[in-house]
ROSE-4610 file (N, C-alpha, C; in Angstrom, 1 decimal, always signed):
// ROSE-4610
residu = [X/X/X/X/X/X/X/X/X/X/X/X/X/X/X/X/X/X/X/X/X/X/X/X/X/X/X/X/X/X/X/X/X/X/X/X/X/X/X/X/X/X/X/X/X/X/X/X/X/X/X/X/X/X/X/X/X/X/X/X/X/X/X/X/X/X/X/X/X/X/X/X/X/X/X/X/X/X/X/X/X/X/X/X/X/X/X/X/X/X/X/X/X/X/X/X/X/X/X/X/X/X/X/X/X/X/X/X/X/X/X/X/X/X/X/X/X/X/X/X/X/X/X/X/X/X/X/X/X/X/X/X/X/X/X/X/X/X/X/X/X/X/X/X/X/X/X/X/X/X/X/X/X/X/X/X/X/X/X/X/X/X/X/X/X/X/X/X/X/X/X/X/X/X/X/X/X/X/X/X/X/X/X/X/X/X/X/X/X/X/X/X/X/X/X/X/X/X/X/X/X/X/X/X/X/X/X/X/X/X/X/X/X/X/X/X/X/X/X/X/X/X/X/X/X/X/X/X/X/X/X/X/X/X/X/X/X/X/X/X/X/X/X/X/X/X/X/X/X/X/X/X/X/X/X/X/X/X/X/X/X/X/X/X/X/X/X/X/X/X/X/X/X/X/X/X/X/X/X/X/X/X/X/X/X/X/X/X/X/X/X/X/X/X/X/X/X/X/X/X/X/X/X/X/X/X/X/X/X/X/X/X/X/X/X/X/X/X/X/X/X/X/X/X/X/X/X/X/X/X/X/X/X/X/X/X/X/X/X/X/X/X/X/X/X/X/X/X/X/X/X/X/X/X/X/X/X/X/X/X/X/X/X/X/X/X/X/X/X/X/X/X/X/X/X/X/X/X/X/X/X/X/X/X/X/X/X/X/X/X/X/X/X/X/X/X/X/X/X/X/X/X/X/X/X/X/X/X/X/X/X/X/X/X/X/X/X/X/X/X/X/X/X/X/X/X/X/X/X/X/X/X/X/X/X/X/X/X/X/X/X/X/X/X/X/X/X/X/X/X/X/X/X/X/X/X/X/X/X/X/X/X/X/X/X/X/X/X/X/X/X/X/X/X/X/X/X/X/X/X/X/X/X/X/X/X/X/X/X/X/X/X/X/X/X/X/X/X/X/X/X/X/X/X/X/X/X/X/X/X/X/X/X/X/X/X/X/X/X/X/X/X/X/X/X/X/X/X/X/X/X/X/X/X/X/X/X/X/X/X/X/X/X/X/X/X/X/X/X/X/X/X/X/X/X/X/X/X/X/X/X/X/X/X]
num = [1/1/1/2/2/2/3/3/3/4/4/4/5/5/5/6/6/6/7/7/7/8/8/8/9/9/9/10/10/10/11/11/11/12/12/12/13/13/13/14/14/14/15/15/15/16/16/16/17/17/17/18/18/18/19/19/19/20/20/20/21/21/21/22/22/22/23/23/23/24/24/24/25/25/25/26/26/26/27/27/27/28/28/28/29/29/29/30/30/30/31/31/31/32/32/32/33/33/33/34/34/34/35/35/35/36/36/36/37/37/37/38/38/38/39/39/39/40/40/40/41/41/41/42/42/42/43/43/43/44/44/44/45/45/45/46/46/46/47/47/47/48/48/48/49/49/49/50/50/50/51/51/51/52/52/52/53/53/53/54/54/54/55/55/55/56/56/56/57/57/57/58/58/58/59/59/59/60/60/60/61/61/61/62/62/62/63/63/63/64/64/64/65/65/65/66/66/66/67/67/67/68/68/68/69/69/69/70/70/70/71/71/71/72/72/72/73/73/73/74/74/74/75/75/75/76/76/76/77/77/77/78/78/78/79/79/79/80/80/80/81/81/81/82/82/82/83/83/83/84/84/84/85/85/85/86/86/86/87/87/87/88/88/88/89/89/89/90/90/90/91/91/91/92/92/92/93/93/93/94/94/94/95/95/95/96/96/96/97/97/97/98/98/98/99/99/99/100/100/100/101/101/101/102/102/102/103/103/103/104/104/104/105/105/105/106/106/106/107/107/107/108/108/108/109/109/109/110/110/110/111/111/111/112/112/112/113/113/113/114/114/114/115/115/115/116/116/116/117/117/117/118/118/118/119/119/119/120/120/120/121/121/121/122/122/122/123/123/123/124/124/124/125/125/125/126/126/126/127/127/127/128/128/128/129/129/129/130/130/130/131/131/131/132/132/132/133/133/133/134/134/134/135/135/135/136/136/136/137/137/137/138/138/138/139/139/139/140/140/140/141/141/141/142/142/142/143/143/143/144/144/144/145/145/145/146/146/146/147/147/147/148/148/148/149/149/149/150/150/150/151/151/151/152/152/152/153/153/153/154/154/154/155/155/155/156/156/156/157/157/157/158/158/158/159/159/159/160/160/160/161/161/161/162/162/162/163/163/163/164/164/164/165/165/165/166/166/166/167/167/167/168/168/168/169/169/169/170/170/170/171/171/171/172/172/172/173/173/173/174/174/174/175/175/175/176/176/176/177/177/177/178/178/178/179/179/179/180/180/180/181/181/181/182/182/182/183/183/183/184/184/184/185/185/185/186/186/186/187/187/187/188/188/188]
x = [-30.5/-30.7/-29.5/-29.6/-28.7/-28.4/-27.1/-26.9/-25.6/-26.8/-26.1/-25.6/-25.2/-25.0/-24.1/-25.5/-25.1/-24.3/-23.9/-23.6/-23.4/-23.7/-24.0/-25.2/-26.3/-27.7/-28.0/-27.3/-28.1/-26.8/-26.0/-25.5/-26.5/-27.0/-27.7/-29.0/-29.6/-31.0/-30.6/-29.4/-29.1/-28.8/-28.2/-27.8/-29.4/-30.4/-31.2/-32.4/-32.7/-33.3/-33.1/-32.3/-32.3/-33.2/-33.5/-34.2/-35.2/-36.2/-37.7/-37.9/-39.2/-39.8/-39.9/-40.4/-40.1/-39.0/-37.7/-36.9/-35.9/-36.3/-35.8/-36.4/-37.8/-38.1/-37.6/-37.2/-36.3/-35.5/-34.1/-33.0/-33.2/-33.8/-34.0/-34.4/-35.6/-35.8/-35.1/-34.2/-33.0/-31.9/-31.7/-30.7/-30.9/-32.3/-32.5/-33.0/-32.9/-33.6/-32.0/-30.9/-29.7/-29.3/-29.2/-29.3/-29.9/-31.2/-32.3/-31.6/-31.2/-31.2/-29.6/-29.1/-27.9/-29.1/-29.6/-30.4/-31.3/-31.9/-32.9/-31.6/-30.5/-29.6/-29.3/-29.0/-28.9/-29.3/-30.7/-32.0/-32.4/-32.3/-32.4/-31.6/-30.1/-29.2/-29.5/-30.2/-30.4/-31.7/-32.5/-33.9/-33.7/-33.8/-34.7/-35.2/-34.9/-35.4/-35.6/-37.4/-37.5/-37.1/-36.6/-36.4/-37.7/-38.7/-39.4/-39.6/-38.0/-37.6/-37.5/-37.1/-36.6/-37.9/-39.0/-39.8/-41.1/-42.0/-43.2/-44.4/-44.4/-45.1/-46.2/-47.0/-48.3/-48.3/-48.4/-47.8/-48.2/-47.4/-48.3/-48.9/-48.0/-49.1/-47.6/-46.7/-45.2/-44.6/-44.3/-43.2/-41.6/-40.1/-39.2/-38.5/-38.6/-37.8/-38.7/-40.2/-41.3/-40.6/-40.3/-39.8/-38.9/-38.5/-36.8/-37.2/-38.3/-38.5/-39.3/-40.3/-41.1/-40.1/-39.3/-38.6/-38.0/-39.2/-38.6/-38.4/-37.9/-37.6/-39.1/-39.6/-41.2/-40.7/-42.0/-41.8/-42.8/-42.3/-43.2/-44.4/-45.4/-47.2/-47.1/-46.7/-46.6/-45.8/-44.7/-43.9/-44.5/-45.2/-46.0/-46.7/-48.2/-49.2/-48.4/-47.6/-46.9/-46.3/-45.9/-45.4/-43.5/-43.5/-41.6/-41.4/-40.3/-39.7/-39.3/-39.6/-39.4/-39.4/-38.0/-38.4/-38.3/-38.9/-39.0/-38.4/-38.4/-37.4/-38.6/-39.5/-40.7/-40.9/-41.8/-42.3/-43.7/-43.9/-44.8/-45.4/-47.0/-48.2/-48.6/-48.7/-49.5/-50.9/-51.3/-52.7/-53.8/-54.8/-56.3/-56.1/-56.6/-56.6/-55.2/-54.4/-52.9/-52.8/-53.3/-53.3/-53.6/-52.9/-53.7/-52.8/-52.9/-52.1/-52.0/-53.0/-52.8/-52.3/-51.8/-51.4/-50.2/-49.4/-47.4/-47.0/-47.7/-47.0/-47.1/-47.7/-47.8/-46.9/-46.2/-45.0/-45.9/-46.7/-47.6/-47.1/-46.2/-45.7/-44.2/-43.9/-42.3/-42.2/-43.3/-43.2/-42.9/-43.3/-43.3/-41.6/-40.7/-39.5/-38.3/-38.9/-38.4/-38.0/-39.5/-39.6/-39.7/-39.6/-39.8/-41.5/-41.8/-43.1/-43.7/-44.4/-44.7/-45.4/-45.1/-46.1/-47.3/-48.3/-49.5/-49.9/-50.4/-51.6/-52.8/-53.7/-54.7/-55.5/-56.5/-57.3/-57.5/-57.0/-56.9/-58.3/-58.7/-59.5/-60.8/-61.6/-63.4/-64.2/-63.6/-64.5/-63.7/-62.6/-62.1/-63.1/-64.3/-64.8/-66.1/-65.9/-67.0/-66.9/-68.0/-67.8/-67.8/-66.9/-66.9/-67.4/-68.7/-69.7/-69.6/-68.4/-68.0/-67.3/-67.0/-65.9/-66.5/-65.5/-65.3/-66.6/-66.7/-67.7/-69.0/-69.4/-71.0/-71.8/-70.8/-71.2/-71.4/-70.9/-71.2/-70.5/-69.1/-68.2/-66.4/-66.1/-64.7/-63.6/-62.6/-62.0/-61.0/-60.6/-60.2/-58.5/-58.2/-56.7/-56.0/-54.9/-54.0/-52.7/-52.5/-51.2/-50.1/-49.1/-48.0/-47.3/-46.7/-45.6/-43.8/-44.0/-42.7/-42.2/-41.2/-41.1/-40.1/-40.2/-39.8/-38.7/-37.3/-36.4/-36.4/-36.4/-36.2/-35.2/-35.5/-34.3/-34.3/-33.7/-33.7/-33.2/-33.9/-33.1/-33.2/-34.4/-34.7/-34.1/-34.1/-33.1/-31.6/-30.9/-29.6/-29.2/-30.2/-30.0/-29.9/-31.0/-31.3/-29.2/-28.6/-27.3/-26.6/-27.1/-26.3/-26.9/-27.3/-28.5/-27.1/-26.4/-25.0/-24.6/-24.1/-23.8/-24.5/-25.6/-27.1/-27.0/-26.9/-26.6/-25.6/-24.4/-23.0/-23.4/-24.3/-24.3/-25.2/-26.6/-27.4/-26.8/-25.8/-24.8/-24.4/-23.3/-22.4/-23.4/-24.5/-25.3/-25.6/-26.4/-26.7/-25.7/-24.7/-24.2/-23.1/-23.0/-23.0/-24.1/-25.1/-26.2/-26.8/-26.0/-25.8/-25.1/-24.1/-22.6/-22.6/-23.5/-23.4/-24.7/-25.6/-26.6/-26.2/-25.0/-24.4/-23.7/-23.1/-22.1/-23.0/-24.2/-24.6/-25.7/-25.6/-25.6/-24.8/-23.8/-23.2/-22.5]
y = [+91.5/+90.7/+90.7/+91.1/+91.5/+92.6/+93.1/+94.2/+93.7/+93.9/+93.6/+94.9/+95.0/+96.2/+96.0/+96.7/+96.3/+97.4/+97.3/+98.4/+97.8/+99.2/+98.8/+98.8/+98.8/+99.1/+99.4/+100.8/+101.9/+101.5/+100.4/+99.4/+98.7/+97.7/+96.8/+97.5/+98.4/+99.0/+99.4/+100.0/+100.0/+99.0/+98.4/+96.9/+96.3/+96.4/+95.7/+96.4/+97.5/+98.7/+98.3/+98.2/+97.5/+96.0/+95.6/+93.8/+94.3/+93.7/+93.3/+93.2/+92.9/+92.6/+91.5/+90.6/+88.7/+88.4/+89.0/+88.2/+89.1/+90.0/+90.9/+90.0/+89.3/+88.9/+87.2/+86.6/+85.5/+85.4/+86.7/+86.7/+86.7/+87.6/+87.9/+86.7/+85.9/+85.0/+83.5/+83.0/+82.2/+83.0/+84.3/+84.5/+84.3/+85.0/+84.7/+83.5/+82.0/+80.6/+80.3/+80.8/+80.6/+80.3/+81.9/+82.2/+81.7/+81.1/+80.6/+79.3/+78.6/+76.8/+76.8/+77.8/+77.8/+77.2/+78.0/+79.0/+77.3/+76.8/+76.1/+74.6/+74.5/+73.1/+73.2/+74.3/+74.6/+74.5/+74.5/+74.2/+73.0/+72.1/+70.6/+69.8/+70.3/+69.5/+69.7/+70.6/+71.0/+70.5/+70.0/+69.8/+68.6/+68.2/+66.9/+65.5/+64.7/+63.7/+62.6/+62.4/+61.5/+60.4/+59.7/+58.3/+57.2/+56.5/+55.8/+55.0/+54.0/+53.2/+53.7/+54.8/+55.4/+55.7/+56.1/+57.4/+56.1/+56.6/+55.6/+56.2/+56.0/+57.0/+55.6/+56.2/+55.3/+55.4/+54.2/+53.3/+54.4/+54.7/+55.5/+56.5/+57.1/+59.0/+59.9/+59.2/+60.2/+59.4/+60.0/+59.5/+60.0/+59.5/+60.0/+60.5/+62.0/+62.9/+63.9/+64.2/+64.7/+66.5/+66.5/+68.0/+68.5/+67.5/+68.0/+68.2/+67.1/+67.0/+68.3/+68.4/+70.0/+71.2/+71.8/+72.9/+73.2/+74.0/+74.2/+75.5/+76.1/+77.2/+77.9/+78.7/+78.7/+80.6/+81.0/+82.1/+82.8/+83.8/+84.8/+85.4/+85.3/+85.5/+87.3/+87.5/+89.0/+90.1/+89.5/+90.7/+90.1/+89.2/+89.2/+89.6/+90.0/+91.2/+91.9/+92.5/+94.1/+94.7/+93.3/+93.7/+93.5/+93.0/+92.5/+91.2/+90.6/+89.6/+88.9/+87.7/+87.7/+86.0/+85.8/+84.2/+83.8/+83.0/+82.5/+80.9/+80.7/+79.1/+79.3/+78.1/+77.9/+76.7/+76.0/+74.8/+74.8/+73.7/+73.5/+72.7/+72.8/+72.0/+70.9/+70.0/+69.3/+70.2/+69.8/+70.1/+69.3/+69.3/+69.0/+67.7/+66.4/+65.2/+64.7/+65.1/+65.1/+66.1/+66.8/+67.5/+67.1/+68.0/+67.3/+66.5/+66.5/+65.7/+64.4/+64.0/+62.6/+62.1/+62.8/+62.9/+62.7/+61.4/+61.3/+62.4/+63.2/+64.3/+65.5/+65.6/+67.4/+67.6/+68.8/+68.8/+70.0/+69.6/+71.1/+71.4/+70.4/+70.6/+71.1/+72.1/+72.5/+73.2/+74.5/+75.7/+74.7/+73.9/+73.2/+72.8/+72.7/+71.6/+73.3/+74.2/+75.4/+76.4/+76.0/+76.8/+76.6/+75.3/+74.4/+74.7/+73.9/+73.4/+72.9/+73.8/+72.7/+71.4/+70.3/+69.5/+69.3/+69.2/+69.3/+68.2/+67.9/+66.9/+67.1/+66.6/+66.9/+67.6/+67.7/+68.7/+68.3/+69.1/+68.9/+70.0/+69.7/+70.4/+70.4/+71.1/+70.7/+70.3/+71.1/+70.9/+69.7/+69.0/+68.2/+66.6/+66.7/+65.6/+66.5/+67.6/+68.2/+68.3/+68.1/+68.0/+69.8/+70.2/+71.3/+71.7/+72.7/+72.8/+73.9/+75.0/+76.2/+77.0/+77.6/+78.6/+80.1/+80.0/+81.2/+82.0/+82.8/+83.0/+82.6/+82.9/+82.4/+81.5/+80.3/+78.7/+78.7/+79.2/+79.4/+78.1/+77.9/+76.5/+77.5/+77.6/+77.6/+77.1/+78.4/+77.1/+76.1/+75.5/+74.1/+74.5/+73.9/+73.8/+72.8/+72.8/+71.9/+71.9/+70.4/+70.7/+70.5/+71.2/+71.4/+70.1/+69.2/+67.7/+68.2/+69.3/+69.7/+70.1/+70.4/+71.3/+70.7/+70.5/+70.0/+71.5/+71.1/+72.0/+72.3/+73.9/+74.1/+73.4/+72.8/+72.5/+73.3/+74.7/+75.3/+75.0/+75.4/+74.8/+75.3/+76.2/+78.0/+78.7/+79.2/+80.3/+80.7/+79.0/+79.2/+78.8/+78.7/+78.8/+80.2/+81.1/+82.1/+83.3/+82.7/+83.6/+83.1/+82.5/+82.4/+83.4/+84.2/+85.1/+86.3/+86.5/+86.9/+86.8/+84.9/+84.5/+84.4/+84.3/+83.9/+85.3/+86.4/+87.5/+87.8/+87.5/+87.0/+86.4/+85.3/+84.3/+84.6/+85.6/+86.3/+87.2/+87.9/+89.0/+88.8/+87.4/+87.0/+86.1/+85.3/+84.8/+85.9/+86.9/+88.1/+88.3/+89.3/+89.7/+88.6/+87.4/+86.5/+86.3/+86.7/+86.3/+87.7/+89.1/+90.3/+90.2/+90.3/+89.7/+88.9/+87.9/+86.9/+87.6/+88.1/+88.8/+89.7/+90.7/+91.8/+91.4/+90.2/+89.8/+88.8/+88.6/+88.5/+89.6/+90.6/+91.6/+92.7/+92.4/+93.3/+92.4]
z = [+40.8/+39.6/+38.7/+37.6/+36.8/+36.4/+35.7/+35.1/+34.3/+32.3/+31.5/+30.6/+29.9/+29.4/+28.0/+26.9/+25.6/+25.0/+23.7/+23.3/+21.7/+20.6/+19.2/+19.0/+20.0/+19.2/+18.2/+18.5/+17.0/+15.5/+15.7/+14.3/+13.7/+14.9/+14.7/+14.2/+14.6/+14.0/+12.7/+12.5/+11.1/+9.9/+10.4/+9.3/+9.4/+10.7/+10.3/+9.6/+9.4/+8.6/+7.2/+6.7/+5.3/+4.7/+5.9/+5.6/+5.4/+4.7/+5.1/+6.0/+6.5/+8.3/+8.2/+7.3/+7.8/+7.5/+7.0/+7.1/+8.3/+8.9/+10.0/+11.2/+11.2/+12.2/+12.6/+11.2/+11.0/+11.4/+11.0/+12.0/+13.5/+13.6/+15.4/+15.8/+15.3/+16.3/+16.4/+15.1/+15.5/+16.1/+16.4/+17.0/+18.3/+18.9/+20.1/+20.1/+19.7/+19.7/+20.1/+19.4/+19.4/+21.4/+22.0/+22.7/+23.7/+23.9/+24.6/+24.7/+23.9/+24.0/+24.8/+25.3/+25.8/+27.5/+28.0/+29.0/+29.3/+27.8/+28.4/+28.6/+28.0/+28.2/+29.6/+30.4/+31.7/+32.6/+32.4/+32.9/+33.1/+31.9/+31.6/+32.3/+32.3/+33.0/+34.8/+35.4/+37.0/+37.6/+36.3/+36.8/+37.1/+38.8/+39.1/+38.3/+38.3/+37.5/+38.8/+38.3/+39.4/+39.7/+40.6/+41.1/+41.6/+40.5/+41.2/+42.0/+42.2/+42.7/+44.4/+44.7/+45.9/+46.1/+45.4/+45.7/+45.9/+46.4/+46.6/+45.9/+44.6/+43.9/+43.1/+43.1/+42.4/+41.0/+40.9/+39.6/+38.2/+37.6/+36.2/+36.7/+37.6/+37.9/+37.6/+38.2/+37.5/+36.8/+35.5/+35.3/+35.1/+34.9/+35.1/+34.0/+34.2/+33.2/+32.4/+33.3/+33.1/+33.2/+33.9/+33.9/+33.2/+32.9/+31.8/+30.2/+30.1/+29.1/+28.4/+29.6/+29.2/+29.4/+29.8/+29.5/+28.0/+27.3/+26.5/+26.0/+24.6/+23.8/+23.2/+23.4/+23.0/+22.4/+21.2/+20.8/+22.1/+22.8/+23.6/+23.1/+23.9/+23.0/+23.1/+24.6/+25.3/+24.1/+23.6/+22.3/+20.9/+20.6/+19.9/+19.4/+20.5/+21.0/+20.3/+20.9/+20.8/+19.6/+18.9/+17.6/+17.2/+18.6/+19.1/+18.8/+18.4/+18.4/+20.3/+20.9/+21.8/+21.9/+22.5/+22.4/+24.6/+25.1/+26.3/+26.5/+27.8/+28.1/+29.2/+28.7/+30.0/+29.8/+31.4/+31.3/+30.9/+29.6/+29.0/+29.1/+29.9/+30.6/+29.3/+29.0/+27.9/+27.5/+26.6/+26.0/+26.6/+26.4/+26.4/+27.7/+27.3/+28.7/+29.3/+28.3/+29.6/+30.8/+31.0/+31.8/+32.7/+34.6/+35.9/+36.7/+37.8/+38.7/+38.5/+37.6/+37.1/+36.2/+35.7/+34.1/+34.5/+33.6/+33.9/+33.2/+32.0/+31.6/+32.1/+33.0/+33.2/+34.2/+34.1/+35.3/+36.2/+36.8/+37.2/+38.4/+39.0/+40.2/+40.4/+38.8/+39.0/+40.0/+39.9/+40.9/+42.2/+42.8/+44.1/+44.3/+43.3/+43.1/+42.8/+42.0/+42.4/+43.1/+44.1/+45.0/+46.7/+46.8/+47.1/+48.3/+49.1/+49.7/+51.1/+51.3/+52.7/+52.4/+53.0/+53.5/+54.5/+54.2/+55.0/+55.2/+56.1/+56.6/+56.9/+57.6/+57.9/+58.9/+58.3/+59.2/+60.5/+61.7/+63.3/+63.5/+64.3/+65.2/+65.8/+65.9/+66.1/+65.2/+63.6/+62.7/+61.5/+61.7/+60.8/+60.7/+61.2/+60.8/+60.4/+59.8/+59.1/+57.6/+56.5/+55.4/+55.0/+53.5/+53.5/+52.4/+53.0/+52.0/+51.3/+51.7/+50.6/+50.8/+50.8/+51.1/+51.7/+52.9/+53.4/+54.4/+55.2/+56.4/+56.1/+55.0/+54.6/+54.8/+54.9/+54.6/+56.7/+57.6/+58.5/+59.5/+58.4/+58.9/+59.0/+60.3/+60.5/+60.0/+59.0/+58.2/+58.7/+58.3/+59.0/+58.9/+60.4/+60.2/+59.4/+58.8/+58.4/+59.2/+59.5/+60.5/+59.4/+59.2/+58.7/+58.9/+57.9/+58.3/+58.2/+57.5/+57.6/+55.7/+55.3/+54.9/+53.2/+52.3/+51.3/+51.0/+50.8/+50.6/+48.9/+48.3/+47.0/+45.9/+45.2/+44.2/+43.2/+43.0/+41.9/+40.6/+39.8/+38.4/+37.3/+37.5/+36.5/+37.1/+37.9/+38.5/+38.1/+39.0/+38.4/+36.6/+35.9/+34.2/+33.9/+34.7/+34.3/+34.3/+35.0/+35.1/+34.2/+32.8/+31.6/+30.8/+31.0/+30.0/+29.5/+30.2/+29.9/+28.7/+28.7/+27.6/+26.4/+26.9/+25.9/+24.8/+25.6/+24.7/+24.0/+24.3/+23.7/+22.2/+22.4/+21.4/+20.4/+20.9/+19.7/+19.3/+20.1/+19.2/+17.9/+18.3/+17.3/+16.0/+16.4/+15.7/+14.5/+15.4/+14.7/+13.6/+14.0/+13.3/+12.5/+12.6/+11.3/+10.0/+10.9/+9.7/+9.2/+9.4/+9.0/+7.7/+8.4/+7.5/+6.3/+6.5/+5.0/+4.4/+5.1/+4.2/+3.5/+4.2/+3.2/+2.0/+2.1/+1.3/-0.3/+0.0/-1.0/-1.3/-0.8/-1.6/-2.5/-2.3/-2.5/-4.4]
């Protein structure tokens, strides 16, 4: 993966020991919002944008620039909990009836465009003209094969963002300790 390697910690815990906690949690999370919009512009620029024209896609179920448009800068819920400052670059599902394969806004299908996918067809065998009444040995129906169509290749585009995180820390450094700096200076 990576191996980054900071140094000045125990500065930084000191210059930031002197703030309050909301304005300590201020700095940090525009520094790291700083940082992150490097990470999510990266992202934005590699993500896929659909072609309806090429693509044979049913009228008003995708629309183009669905994925790009949801990647965004979000505060982390997980260092939240915990009592940390933590900002994330994720794709964001719509709320309440946008949601769903039907929806032009939900990109629910990034993992598939990431990671990419098989294509399936249909059910071959004895029991593919059987209706399927539940899941798994109980129902006393063999599960059904799917014959594979062949294989959609990954288009990454979180992944290779993710090797700016280098820079991303570069830039909450300097962020940081600019908005250290002018904090000291009207103190003093």
């Amino acid at each position: 993966m990576f191996d980054v390697k900071v140094r000045g910690i125990p500065e930084f815990k000191a210059a930031l020991a002197d703030v309050s906690k909301q304005l300590r949690r201020k700095l940090l999370s525009d520094a790291l919002r700083a940082g992150a919009r490097q990470v999510q512009g990266a992202a934005r620029a590699a993500a896929p944008v659909l072609n309806p024209s090429s693509l044979k896609v049913r009228r008003g179920v995708r629309s183009s620039g669905t994925l790009k448009k949801a990647i965004v800068v979000r505060a982390n819920p997980e260092a939240r909990k915990l009592g940390n400052v933590g900002i994330s670059v994720v794709i964001r599902a719509p709320k309440g009836a946008a949601r769903g394969k039907n929806s032009p806004k939900d990109p629910y299908y990034a993992p598939w465009v990431e990671f990419g996918h098989k294509i399936v067809g249909r059910f071959k065998g004895a029991y593919a003209s059987l209706p399927i009444r539940g899941r798994g040995r109980k129902t006393g129906i063999a599960k059904r094969r799917r014959s594979p169509l062949g294989f959609v290749r990954a288009r990454p585009f979180m992944r290779p963002a993710a090797t700016l995180l280098p820079k991303a820390l570069s830039i909450f450094t300097n962020k940081l300790s600019a908005e250290l700096n002018k904090l000291n200076s009207r103190r003093v």
